[in-house]
Wavefront OBJ file of the C-alpha trace (Angstrom):
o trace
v 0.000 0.000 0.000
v 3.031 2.043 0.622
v 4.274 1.540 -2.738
v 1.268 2.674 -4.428
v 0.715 5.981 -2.518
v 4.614 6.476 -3.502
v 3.674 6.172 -7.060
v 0.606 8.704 -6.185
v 2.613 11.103 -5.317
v 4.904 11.322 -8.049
v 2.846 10.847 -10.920
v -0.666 10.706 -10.304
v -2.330 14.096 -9.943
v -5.716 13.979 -11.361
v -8.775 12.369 -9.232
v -10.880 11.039 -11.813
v -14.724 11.144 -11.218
v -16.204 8.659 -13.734
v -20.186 8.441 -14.532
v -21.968 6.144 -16.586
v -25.966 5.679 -17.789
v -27.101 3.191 -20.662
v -30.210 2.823 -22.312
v -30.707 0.047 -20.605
v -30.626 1.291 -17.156
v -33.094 4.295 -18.434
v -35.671 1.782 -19.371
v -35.336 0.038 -16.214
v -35.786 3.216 -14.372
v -32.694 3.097 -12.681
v -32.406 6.365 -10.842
v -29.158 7.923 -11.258
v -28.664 10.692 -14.313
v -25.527 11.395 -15.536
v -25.852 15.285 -13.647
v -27.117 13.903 -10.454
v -23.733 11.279 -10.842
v -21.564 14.137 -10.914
v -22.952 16.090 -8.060
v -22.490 13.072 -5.938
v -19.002 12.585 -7.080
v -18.310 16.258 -7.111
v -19.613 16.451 -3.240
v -17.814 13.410 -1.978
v -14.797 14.712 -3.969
v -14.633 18.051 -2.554
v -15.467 16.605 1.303
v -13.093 14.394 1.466
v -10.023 16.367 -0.040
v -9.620 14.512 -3.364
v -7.097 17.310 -5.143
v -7.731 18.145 -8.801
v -11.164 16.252 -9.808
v -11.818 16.173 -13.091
v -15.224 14.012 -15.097
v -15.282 12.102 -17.583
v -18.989 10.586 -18.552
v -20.489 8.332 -20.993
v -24.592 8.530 -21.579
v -25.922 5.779 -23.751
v -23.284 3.692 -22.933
v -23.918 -0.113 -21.653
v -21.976 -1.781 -18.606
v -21.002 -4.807 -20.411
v -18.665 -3.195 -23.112
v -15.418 -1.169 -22.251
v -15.465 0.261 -25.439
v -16.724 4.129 -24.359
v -15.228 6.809 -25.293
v -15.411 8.544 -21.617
v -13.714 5.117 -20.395
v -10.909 4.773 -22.862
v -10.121 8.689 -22.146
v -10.215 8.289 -18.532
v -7.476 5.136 -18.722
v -5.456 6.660 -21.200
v -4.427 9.297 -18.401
v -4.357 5.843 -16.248
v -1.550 4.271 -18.246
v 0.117 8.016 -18.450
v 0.290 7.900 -15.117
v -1.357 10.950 -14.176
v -4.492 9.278 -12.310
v -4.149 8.653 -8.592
v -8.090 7.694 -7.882
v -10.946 6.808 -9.672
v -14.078 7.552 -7.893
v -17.407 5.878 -9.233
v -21.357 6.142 -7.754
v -21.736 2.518 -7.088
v -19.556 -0.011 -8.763
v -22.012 -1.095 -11.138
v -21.164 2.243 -12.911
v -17.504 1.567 -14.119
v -18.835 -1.906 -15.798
v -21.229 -4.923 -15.944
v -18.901 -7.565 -16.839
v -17.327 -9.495 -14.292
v -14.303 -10.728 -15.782
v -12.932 -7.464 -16.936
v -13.942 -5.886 -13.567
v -11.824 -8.562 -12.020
v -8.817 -7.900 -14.074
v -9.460 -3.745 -13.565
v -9.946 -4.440 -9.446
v -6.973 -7.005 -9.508
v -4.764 -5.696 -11.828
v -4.932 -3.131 -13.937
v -5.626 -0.896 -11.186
v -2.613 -2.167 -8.830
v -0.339 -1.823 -11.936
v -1.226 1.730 -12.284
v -1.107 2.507 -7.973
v -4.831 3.670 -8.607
v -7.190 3.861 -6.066
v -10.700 2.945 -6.931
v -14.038 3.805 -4.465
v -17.528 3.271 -4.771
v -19.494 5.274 -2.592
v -22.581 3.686 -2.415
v -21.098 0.103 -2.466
v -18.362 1.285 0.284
v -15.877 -0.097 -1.687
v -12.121 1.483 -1.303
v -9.085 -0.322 -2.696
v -7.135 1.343 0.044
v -8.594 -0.474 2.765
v -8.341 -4.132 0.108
v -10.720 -6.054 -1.727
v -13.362 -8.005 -0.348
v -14.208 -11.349 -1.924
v -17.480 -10.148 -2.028
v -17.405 -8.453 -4.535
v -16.356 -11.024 -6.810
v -20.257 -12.010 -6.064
v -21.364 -8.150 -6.474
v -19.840 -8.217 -10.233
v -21.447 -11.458 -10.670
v -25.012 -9.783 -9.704
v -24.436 -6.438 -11.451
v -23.567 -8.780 -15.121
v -26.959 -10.842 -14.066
v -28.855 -7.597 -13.991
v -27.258 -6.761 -17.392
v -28.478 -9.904 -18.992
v -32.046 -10.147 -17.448
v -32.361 -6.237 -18.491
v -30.902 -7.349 -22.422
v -33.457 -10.757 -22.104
v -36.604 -7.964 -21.290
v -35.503 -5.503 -24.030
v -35.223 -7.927 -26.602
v -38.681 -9.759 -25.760
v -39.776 -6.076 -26.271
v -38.709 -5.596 -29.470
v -39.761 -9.268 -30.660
v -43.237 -8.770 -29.713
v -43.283 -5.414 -31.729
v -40.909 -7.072 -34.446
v -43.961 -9.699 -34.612
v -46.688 -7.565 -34.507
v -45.235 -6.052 -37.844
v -43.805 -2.738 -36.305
v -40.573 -1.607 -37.949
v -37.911 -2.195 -34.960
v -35.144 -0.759 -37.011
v -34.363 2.808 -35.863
v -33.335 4.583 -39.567
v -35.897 4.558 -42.605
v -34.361 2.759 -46.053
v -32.897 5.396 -48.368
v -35.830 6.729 -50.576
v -38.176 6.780 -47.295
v -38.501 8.740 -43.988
v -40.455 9.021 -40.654
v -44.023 9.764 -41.108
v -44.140 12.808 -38.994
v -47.566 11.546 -37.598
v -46.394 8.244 -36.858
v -42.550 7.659 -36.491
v -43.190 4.119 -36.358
v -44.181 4.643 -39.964
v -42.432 5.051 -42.811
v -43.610 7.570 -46.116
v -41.716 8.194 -49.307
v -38.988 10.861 -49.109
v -39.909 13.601 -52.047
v -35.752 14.346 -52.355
v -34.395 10.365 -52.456
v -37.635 8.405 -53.572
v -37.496 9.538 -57.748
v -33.423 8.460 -57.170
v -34.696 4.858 -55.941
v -36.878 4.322 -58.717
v -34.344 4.950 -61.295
v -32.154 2.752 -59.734
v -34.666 0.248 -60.368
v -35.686 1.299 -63.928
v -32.070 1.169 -65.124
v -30.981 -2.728 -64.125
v -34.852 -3.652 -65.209
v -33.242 -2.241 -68.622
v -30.309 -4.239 -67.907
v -27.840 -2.598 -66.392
v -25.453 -3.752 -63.675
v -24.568 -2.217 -60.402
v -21.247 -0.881 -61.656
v -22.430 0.561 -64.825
v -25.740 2.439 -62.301
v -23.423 3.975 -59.939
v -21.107 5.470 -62.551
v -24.556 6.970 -64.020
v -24.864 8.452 -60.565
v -21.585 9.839 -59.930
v -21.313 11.724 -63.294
v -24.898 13.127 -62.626
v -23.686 14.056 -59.294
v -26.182 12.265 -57.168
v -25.501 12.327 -53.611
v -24.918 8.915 -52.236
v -27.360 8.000 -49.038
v -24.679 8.692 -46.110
v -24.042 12.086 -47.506
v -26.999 13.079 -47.736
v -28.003 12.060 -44.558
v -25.119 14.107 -43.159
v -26.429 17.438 -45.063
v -29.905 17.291 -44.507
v -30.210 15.726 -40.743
v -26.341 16.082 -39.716
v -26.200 12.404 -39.518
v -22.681 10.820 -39.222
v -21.842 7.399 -40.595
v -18.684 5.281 -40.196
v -18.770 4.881 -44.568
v -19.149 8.706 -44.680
v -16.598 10.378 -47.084
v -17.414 14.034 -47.223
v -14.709 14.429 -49.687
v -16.467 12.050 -52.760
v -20.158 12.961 -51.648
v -21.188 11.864 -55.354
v -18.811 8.250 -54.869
v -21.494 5.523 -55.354
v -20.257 2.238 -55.557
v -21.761 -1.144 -56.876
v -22.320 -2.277 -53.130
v -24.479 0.864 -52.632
v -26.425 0.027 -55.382
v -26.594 -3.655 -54.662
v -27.916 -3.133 -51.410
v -30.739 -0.616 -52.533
v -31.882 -3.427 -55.325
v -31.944 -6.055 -52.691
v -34.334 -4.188 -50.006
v -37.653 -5.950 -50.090
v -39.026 -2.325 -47.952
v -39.295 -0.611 -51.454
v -42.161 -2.966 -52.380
v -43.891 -2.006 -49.330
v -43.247 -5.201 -47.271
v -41.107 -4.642 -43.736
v -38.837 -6.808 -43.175
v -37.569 -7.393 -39.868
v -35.297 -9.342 -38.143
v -32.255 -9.671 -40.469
v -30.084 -10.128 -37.904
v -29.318 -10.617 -34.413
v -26.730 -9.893 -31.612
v -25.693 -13.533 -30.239
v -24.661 -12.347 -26.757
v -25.948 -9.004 -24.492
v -21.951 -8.641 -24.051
v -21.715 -8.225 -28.108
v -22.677 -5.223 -29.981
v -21.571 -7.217 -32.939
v -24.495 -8.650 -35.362
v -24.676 -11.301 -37.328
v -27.184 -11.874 -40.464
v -30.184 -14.225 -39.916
v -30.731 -17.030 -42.442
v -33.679 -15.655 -44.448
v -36.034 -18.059 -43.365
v -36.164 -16.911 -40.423
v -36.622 -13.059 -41.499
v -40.358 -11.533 -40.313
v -41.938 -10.441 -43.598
v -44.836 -8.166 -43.415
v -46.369 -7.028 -47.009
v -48.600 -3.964 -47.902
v -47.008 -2.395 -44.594
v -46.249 0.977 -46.228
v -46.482 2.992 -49.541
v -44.507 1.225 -52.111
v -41.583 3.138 -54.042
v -41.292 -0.464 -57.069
v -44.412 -2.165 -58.549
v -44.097 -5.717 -58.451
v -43.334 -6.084 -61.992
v -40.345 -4.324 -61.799
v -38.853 -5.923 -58.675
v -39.133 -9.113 -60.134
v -37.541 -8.239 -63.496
v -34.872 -7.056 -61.186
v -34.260 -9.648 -58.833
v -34.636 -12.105 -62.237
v -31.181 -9.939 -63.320
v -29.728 -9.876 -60.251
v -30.032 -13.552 -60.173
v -28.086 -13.824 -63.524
v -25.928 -11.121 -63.426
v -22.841 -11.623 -64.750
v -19.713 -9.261 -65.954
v -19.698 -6.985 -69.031
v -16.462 -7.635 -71.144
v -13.924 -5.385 -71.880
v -15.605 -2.896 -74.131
v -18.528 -2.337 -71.098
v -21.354 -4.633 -73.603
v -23.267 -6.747 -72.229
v -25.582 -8.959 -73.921
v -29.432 -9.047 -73.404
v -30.527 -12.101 -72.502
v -27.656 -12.539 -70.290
v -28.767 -14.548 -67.209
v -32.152 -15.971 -68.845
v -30.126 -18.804 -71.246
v -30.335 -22.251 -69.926
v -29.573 -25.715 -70.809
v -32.444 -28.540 -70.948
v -30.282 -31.019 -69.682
v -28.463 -29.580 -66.579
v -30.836 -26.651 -66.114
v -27.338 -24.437 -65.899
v -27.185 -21.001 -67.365
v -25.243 -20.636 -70.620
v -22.088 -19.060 -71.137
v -21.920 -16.118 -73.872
v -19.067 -17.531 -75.888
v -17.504 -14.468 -78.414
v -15.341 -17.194 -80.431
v -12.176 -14.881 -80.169
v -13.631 -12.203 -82.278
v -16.037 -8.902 -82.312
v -17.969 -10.367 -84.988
v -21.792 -10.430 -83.516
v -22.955 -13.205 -86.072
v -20.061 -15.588 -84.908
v -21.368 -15.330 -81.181
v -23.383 -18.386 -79.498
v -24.542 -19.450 -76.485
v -23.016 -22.877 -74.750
v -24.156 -24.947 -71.760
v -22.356 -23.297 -68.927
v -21.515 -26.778 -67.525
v -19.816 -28.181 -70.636
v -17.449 -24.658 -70.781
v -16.273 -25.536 -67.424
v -16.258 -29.569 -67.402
v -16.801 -30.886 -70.910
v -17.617 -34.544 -69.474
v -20.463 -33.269 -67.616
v -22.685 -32.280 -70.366
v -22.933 -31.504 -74.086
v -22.293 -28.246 -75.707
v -26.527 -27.398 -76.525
v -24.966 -24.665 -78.661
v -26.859 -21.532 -80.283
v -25.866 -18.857 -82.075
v -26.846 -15.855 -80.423
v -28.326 -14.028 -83.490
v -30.706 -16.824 -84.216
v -31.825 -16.876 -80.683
v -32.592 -13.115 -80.274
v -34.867 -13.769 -83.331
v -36.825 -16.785 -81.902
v -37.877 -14.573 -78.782
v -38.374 -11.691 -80.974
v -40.989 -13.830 -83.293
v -42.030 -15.649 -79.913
v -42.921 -12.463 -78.257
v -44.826 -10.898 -81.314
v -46.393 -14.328 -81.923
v -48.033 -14.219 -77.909
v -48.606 -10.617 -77.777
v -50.931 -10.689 -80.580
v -52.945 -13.611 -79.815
v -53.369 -12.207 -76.120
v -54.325 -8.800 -78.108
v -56.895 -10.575 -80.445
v -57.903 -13.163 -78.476
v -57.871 -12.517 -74.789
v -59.943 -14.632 -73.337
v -59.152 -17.930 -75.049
v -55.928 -16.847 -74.539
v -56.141 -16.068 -70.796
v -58.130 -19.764 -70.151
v -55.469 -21.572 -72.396
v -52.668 -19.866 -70.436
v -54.373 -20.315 -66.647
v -54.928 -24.366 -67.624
v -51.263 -25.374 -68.805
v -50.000 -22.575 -65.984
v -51.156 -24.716 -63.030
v -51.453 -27.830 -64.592
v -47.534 -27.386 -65.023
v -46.869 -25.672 -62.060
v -49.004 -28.218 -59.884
v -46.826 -31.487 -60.808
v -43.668 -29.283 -59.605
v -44.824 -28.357 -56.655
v -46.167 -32.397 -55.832
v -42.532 -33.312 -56.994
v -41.321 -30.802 -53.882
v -43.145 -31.986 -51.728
v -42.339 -35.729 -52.639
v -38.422 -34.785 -52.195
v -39.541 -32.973 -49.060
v -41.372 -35.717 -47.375
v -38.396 -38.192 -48.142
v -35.912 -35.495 -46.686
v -38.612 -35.058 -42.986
v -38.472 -38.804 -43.197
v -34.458 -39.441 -43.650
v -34.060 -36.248 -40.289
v -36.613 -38.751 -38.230
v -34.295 -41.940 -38.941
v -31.155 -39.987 -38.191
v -32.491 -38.911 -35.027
v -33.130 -42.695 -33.890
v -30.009 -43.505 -35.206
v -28.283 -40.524 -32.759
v -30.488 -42.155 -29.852
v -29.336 -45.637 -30.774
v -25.654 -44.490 -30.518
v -26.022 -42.638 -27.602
v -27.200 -45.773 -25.834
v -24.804 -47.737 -26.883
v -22.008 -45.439 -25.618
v -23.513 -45.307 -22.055
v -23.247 -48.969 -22.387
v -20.147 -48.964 -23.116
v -20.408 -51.090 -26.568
v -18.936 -47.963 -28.329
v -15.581 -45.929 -27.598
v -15.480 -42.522 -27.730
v -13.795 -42.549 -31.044
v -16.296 -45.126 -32.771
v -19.133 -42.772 -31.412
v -17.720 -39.147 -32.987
v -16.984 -40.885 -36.168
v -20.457 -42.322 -36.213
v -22.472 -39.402 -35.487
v -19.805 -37.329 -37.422
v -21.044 -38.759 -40.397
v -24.727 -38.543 -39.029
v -24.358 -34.853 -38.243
v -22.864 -33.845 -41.618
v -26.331 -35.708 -43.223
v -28.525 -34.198 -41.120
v -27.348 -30.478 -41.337
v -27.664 -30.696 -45.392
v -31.361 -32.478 -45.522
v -31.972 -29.842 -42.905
v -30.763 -26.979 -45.553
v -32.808 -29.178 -48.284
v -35.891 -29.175 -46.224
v -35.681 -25.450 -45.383
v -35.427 -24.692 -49.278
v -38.125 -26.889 -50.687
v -40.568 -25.451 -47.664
v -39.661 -22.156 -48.925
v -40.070 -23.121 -52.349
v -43.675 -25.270 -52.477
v -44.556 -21.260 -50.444
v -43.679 -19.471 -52.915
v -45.244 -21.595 -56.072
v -48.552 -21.652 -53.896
v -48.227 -17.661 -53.649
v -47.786 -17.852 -57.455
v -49.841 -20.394 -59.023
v -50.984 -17.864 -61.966
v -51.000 -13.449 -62.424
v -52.468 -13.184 -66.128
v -53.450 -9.885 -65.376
v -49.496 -9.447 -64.490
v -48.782 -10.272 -68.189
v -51.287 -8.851 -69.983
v -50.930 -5.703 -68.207
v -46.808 -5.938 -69.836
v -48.914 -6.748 -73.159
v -50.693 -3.574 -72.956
v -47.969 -1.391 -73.255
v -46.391 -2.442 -75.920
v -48.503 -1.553 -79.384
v -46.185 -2.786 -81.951
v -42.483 -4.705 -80.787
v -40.459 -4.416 -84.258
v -37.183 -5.451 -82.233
v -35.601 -6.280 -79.313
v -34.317 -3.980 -76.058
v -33.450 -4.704 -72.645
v -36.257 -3.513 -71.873
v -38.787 -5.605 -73.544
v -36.694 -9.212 -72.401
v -36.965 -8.208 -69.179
v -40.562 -7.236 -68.905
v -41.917 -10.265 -70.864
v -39.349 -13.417 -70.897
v -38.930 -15.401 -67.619
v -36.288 -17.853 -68.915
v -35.384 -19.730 -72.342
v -34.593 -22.911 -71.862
v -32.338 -24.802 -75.282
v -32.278 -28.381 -76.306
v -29.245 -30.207 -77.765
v -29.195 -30.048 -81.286
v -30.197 -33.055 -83.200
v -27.105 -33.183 -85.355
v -23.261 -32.945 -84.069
v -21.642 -29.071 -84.316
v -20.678 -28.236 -87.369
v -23.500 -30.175 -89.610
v -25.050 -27.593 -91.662
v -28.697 -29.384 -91.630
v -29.915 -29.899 -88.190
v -33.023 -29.382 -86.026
v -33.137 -27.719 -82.472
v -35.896 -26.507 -80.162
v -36.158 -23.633 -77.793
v -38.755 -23.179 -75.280
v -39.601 -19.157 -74.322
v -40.927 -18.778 -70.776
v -42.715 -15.824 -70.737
v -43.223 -14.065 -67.005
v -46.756 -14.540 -64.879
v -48.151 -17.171 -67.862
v -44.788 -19.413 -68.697
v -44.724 -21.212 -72.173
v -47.547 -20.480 -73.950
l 1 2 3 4 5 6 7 8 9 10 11 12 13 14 15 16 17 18 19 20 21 22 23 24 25 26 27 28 29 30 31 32 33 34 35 36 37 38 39 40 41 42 43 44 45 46 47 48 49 50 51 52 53 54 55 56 57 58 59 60 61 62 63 64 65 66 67 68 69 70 71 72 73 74 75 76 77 78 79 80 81 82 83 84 85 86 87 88 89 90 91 92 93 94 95 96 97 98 99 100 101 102 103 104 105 106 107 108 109 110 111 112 113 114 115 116 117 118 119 120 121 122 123 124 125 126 127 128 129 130 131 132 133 134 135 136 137 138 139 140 141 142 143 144 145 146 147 148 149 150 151 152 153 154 155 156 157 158 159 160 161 162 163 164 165 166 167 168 169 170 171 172 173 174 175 176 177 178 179 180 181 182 183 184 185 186 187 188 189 190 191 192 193 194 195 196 197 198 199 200 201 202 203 204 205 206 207 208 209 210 211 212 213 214 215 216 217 218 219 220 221 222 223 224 225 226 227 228 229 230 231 232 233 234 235 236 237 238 239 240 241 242 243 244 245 246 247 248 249 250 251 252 253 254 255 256 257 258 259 260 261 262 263 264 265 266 267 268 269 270 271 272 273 274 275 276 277 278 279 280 281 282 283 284 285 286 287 288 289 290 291 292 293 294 295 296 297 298 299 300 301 302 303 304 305 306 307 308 309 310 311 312 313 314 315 316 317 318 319 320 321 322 323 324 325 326 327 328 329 330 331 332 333 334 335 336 337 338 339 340 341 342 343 344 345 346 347 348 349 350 351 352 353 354 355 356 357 358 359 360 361 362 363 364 365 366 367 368 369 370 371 372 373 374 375 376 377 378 379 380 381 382 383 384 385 386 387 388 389 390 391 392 393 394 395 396 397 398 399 400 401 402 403 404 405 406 407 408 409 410 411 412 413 414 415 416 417 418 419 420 421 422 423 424 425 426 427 428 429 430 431 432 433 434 435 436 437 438 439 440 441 442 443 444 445 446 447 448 449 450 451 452 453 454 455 456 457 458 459 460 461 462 463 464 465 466 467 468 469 470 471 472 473 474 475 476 477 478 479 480 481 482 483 484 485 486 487 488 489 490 491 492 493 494 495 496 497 498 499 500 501 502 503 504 505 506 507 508 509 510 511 512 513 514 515 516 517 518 519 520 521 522 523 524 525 526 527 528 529 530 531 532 533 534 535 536 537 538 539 540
């Protein structure tokens, strides 16, 4: 004790009064402000003869991270040396988390020939450490966690009920001043959203969008924020407020909000010690539809998410060919590779089976030229827009029949695959059972039993991924067994389609699916079929 009020005296001159309040302890109603802190500290200070007290605070701030920036100040005149006491309300104030309180009380303190009291807890390191208080920082990191276990029940109830439960609007919204639970279209950042959309529906990458925005000067969401609400971000640049990037943009087309559904739940914080989150699976996202104005129609977010879903690279001159991402083969149902045969010459292009580029034993080429294929959808979709034109209603029945007739034997094939997957998960879980008896009974070793279930684990957690994808996937055909009204709404803007544009692929094809030829490469007379899926009807 001597040597520490040595090392007071020649170094340490400042008597630091620390306060602390989190959110947390505000909802609780913990009494104890950060100004009514200070006083107390400030009083005790000044009546017992503490020299030179200075504060340093942190409001908002939970226990059970040291990572404040009233804390780290406050021990980086600790490790300078020029601290000689730290002076605290009650000890719950400095922290919540045991173990690090431990090492502070036990050693980093010591190290430093600090002196630490809690008034209210009468705890002074100059008269030593009771092993109490061990127990006290055990309590004060229980009281952290049942607080964190009420507040998130809180928010899951409203996260359930369909309340938004994240705290900043989507770029392109904001809070509805009548209702901040509410969100309404922003009149500045809305129009900028819907462009965004309108140029991939035309086929357009991320890249190639925010290079659009930066030479129009657009400001990118963070900046904007910061100009019009002072907002700071940690991706703020405020010297390239213009500087969209592709991951901007790719974030924007992926946010369900702007089709009016809320979303919630993307992620979660795995311990109330962690402010770190981690993404949710998105099966287990809360989706909410027709919760607020919409800023997309569903038409376009679907054309969108159909090109985000086969979005691949431009090539070197920035071109990037139309039906990109809707090619596929009949055999291996993989998308086809735009092949430019070592030359710029368009009529020398083709399409081949993805598969067979890669691994040539896999598959067989199911080769097109790209020229000829652009004029089978061209002549497919003047052929289907007319008869829907002409003859609506036959056409409508005709398409509704074959729709779910088609769509119907998929869906029972799902859930055939998904009943044998449920039925594999109950046999491995007798089999786990099994094993675990026979390793209390001693007919297994340790070894024998981990490579078992090893093997049994692995199974499980992919028929488990299996299961979780057909469930989603039988959901979503039931949700879209047939729009007609979707597609002929597409057919009525178009009057007369003389030739192709991103555009029109987008809008009307769903996928195009090509057969193997029915002669070798190379044979000048052969036959080959292509089937054109169109969107909301399929092949008509």
């Amino acid at each position: 004790m001597l040597q520490q009020n040595d090392r007071r005296a020649a170094g340490g001159t400042i008597t630091a009064l620390y306060c602390r309040l989190s959110q947390e302890d505000e909802l609780a109603g913990e009494s104890g402000s950060i100004q009514h802190q200070k006083q107390i500290l400030r009083e005790y200070a000044e009546k017992n003869g503490f020299p030179n007290p200075k504060v340093w605070a942190d409001d908002g701030y939970s226990g059970v991270s040291f990572d404040r920036p009233g804390y780290n100040d406050m021990m980086a005149k600790v490790e300078a040396g020029n601290v000689s006491t730290i002076i605290v309300k009650d000890h719950s104030r400095l922290g919540r988390n045991r173990l690090f309180m431990g090492y502070l009380i036990e050693e980093k303190f010591p190290d430093y020939g600090v002196r630490y009291i809690a008034i209210n807890d009468s705890v002074d390191t100059d008269r030593g450490v009771d092993e109490s208080l061990a127990i006290r920082d055990l309590f004060n990191e229980w009281h952290a966690r049942d607080t964190s276990k009420k507040i998130k029940a809180v928010k899951m109830a409203a996260a359930k009920r369909g309340e938004r439960i994240g705290s900043k609007p989507p770029y392109g919204y904001q809070k509805d001043p009548n209702n901040p639970k509410r969100i309404v279209p922003n009149e500045d950042t809305a129009p900028i959203v819907r462009r965004i959309f309108s140029l991939c529906a035309s086929g357009l990458g991320p890249s190639k969008i925010a290079r659009i925005l930066r030479e129009e000067q657009v400001l990118t969401p963070t900046a904007y924020a910061y100009r019009t609400e002072g907002t700071n971000h940690i991706f703020l640049n405020t010297d390239k407020p213009y500087g969209w990037s592709q991951k901007t943009v790719s974030g924007i087309l992926e946010h369900e909000e702007y089709i009016g559904t809320t979303v919630n739940c993307r992620s979660y914080i795995p311990s109330f010690k962690s402010k770190k989150s981690k993404d949710n699976p998105p099966e287990k996202w809360l989706r909410f539809k027709n919760a607020h104005e919409p800023l997309i129609n569903r038409e376009t977010w679907d054309i969108v998410q159909k090109v985000r879903q086969g979005k691949r690279r431009p090539n070197k001159m920035g071109e990037q060919d139309m039906l990109f991402g809707l090619v596929e083969c009949e055999t291996c149902a993989t998308k086809h590779y735009l092949c430019r045969c070592g030359n710029w010459n368009e009529e020398q292009y083709t399409y081949t089976c993805g598969r067979y580029h890669k691994h040539k034993a896999e598959c067989t080429p199911h080769t097109v030229k790209v020229m000829a294929l652009h004029q089978i959808v061209l002549s497919e979709i003047q052929r289907v827009t007319a008869e829907a034109k002409v003859h609506t209603e036959q056409f409508l029945q005709r398409a509704i029949d074959k729709h779910q007739s088609q769509l119907k034997r998929e869906l029972s094939s799902k859930a055939r695959e998904l009943e044998k997957a449920q039925k594999r998960l109950a046999d491995l879980d007798k089999l786990f059972r099994k094993a675990f008896e026979q390793l209390a009974l001693k007919n297994l070793s340790e070894v024998q039993f981990k490579t078992l279930t090893g093997g049994y684990e692995s199974e499980k957690q992919e028929l488990l991924t299996l299961s979780g994808k057909l469930e989603q996937e039988i959901s979503d055909g039931k949700d879209t067994m047939l729009n007609a009204d979707r597609f002929m709404a597409v057919v009525d803007r178009y009057t007369d389609i003389q030739a192709l544009t991103p555009e029109i692929v987008r809008e009307f094809i769903e996928k195009i699916v090509v057969h193997e030829r029915s002669e070798r490469w190379k044979k000048k007379n052969y036959t080959q079929q292509v089937d054109v899926y169109f969107n909301f009807v399929g092949r008509v």
